[in-house]
N, C-alpha and C positions, 0 to 999 in steps of 0.2 A: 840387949845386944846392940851395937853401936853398928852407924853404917859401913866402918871398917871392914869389920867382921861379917858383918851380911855378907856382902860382895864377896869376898876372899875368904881360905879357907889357911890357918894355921900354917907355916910350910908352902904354901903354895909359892910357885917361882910367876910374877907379876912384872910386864913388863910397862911401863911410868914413861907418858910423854912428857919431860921436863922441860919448861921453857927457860930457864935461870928467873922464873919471877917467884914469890913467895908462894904462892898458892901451892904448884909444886911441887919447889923444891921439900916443901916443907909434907906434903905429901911423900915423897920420899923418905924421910926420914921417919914419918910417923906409921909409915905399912912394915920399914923396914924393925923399928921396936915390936911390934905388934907378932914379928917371925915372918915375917913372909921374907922370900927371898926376891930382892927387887934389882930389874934391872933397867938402868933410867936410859932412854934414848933421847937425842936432841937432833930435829930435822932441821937442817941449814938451806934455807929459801933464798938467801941470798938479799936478806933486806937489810938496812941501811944499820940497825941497831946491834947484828946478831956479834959482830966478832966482840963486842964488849962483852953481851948477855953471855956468850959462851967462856969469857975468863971468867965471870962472878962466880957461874956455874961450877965451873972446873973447880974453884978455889972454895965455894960454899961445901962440894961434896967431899972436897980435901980435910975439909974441917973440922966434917962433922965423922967421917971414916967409924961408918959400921961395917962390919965384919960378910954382913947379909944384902951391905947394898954395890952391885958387882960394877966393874969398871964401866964407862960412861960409853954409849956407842954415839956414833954422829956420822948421819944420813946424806946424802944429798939431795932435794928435791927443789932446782933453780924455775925462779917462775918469772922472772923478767920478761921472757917471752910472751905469757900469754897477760899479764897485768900492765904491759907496756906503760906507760907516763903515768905513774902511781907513786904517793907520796912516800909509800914505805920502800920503795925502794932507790930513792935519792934520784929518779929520774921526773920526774911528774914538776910541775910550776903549782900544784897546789900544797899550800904550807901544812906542817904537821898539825896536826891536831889538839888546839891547846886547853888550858883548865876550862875554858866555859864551853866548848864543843859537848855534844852531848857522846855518850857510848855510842852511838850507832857510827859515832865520824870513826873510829878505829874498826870498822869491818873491813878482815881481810876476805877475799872472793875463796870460797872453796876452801880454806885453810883445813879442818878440820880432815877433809875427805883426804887429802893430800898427807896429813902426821897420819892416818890410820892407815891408810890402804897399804904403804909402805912400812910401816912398822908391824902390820898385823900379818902380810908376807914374811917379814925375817921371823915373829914370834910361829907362823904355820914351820917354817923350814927346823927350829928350836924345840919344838914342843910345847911350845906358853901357851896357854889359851883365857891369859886376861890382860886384858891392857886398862891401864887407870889413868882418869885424864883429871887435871887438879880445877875444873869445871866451875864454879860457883852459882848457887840458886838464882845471884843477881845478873848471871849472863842473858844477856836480851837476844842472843844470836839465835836465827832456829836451827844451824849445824852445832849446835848444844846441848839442844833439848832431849828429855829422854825420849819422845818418838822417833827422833833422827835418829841415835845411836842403837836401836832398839832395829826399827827398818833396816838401816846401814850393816847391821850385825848380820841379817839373814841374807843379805845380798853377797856381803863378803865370804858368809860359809859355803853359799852357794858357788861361788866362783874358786875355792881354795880347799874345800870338800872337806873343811875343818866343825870346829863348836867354840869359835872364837865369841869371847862376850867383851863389850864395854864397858867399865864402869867410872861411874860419878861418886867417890866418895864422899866430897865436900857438896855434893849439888842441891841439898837444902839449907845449904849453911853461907852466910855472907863473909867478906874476906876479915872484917876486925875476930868474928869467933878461930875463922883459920889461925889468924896471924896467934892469936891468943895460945892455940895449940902451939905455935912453934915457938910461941917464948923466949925460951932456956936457948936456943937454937942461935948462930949467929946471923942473923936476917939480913945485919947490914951488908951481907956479901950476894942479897939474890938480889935479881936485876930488873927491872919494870920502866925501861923510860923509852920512846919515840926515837929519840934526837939524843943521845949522847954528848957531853961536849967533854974532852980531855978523858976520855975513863969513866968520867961522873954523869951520873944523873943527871937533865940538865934541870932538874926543878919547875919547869912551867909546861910542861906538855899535858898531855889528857891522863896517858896515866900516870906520869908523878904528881898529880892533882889527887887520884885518885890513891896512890900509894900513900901520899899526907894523910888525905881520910882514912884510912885503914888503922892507922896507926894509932891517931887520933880517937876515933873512936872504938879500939881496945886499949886504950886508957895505958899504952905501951913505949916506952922512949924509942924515936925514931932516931937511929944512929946512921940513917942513910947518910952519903957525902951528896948533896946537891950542889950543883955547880952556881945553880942562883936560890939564895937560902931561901924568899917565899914566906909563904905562911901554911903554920900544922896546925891551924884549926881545925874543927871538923865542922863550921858551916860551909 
């Protein structure tokens, strides 16, 4: 049995926080084969990269148009106020995050508690009682980790008098075996970058570093549009 399957049951309606990044989106697509019925939410925080990440979004689910994965919701949850001079949201004098920065320079404060709390409200008001988050083994955040989402889970039922669970389907798996899942899929439309420049990707931030290596090492042609082409190696 695959960790799909564990988590979820045949049929079951799964509601998918999607970012527009491959992880994902491509989660979406792969619960939605599987039979589940998935409905994909995207929380708009109001940072500096989202109105791109939500066209790639909109156009990647356009593309791939399963029957089982239902129209796209989209949230408001603005955090300007309390991240004040922060780089993700184009206010802050500290620069984005580039290829040699390590993972921890892309922590957002609280993000995590912020897509649930909210999402796991609309799915108590619906009837859902699974939300899937496209999570990876290699995430180093401890709002990631399966004790957070495990803790987080009984706080939320307690507050919403529900049996709401979390899950991490990808979360012992690193992003090149994801990305390998989604294949067949058009990838070049999910969205992973910092700093946008014109629509595109802009090729040198932390995670289009990171999105090279993905690609790279699932041995995968990257048909990303990078505004500054770079190198897809995978050291």
């Amino acid at each position: 049995m695959s960790r799909l399957d564990a988590d979820t049951a045949a049929g079951e309606a799964v509601a998918v926080l999607v970012s527009g990044g491959a992880d994902s989106a491509i989660l979406c697509v792969d619960l939605a084969a599987r039979g589940r019925r998935v409905q994909p939410i995207y929380v708009r925080f109001g940072l500096r990269w989202e109105a791109v990440e939500l066209d790639h979004l909109s156009r990647f689910l356009a593309a791939v148009a399963r029957p089982q994965i239902q129209p796209l919701l989209v949230f408001e949850e603005p955090v300007r106020e309390v991240y004040g001079s922060h780089w993700s949201t184009g206010r802050g004098a500290d620069a984005v995050p580039d290829a040699e920065t390590p993972d921890e320079a892309v922590y957002l404060p609280g993000r995590n508690l912020l897509l649930t709390l909210k999402a796991a409200i609309w799915c108590r008001q619906n009837g859902v009682e699974r939300i899937a988050l496209g999570s990876l083994g290699s995430n180093p955040f401890a709002d990631s980790s399966p004790s957070f989402f495990e803790s987080w889970a009984g706080v939320v039922n307690l507050g919403l008098g529900g049996r709401m669970r979390f899950v991490r389907p990808y979360g012992d798996l690193h992003k090149a075996e994801v990305l390998r899942i989604g294949a067949e899929w058009p990838l070049e439309l999910t969205f992973s970058c910092l700093n946008p420049v014109d629509g595109k990707h802009c090729g040198v931030c932390n995670k289009c570093a990171e999105r090279r290596r993905g690609f790279a090492e699932a041995g995968l042609t990257d048909r990303t549009s990078y505004a500054c082409a770079g190198s897809t190696s995978a050291a």
